[in-house]
N, C-alpha and C positions, 0 to 999 in steps of 0.2 A: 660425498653425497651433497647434491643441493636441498636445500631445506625447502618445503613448503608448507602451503598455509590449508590446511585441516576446511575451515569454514568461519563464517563471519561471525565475532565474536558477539560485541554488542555495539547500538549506535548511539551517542550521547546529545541532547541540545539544549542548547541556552533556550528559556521563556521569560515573556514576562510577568506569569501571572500563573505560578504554580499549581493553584488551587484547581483556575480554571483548566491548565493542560492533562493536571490527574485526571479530572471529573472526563476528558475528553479520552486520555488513552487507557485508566482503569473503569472508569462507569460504561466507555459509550463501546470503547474497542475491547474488552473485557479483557486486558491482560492485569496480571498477577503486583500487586505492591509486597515484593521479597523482600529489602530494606529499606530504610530512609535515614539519613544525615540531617536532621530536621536545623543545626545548627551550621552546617555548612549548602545547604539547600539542596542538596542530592538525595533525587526519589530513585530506586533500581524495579524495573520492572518483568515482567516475561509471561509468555506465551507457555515456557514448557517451566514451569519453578523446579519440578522434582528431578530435573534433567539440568537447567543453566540459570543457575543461581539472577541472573539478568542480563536481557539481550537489547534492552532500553533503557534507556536512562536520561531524568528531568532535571536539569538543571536552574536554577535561579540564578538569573543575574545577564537576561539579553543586551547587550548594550547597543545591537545591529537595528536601523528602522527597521517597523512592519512590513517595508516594502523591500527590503535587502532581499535579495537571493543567495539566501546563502548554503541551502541543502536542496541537490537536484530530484530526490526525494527518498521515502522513507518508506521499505517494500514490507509486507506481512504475508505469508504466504497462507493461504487456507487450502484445510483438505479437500475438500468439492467445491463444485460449480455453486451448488445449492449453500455455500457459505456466504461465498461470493454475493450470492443475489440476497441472501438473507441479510448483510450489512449492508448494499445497496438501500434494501428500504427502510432500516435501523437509521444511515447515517440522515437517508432523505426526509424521515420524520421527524429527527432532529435539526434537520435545517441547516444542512452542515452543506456547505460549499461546493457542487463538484466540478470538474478538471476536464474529464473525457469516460468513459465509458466505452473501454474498446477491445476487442481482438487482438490480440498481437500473434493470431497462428497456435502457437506452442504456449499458450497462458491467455488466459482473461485479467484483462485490469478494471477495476476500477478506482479511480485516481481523483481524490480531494484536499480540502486543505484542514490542516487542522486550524486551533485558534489564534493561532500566532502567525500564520499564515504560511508552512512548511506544505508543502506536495507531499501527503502520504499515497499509497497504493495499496487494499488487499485486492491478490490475486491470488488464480488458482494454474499447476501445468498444466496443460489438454493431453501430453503425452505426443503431440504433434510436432513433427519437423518444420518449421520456418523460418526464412532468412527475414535476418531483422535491418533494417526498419519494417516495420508490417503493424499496420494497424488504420482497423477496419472497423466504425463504428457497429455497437450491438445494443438492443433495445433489453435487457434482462428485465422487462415485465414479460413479457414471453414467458413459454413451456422450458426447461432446460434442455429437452430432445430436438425442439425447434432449433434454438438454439445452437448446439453440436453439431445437427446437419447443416446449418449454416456454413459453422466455424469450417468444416471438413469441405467441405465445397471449394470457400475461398482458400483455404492451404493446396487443394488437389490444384485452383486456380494460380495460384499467386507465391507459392509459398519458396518455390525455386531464386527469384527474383527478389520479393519483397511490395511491400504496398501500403501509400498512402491513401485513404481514402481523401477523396479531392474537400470532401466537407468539413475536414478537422484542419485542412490551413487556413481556410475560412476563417479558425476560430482564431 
């Protein structure tokens, strides 16, 4: 039997400023503080607690610059569209960094940084087939039926192939 792997356990990262990454992934992103290691600096967090004990986890002790790349990013998935656009404007009233705002066909992303300067992502499936690279910028102030008939459009258009929109290597 070859063994494999069920689903993605949990993801862990060094910060420099604990207080501040809690306040960022339990205040702003509302997931769960299940335990803490308060003396070895490990916070365990999660989205489902009564399901996986923690599927994040805050470390103390970065010793990488603000500017390392060191995590290509950190995905959240949400149940709707309409979660999607609801932390859209949660993180942009906060003042919180963003990345891109895009389509990818089969999900919506929206892609910031947290305070240490990590690529997070929530996104939502669409239930749509597209070959990836695919991404298409979207305005989520819109209707989310606007929206959809967009997304469905450019998949019926694009989604066999793949698509960059020309305005995100701009960026």
């Amino acid at each position: 039997m070859t063994p494999r792997i069920a689903s993605l356990g949990h993801v862990g990262i060094f910060v420099d400023d604990v207080d501040r990454s809690l306040r960022f992934y339990r205040d702003l992103l509302g997931l769960t503080l299940t335990d803490a290691d308060e003396n070895n600096g490990m916070y365990f967090l999660s989205s489902r607690p009564d399901e996986e004990h923690h599927e994040f986890l805050v470390c103390r002790g970065r010793t990488a610059a603000r500017d390392a790349r060191l995590i290509q990013q950190v995905s959240f998935r949400c149940p709707s569209l309409q979660d999607v656009v609801a932390y859209w404007e949660r993180l942009k009233a906060a003042g919180v960094e963003f990345d891109r705002i895009v389509s990818h066909g089969n999900a919506v992303g929206v892609y910031f940084f947290d305070p240490d300067r990590n690529r997070c992502e929530v996104y939502w499936p669409t239930g749509l087939k597209a070959r990836q690279t695919f991404l298409a910028q979207i305005d989520l102030s819109r209707p989310v039926d606007e929206l959809m008939t967009e997304i469905k459009a450019d998949v019926e258009r694009y989604g066999e192939t793949g698509y960059v929109d020309p305005e995100l290597l701009r960026n």
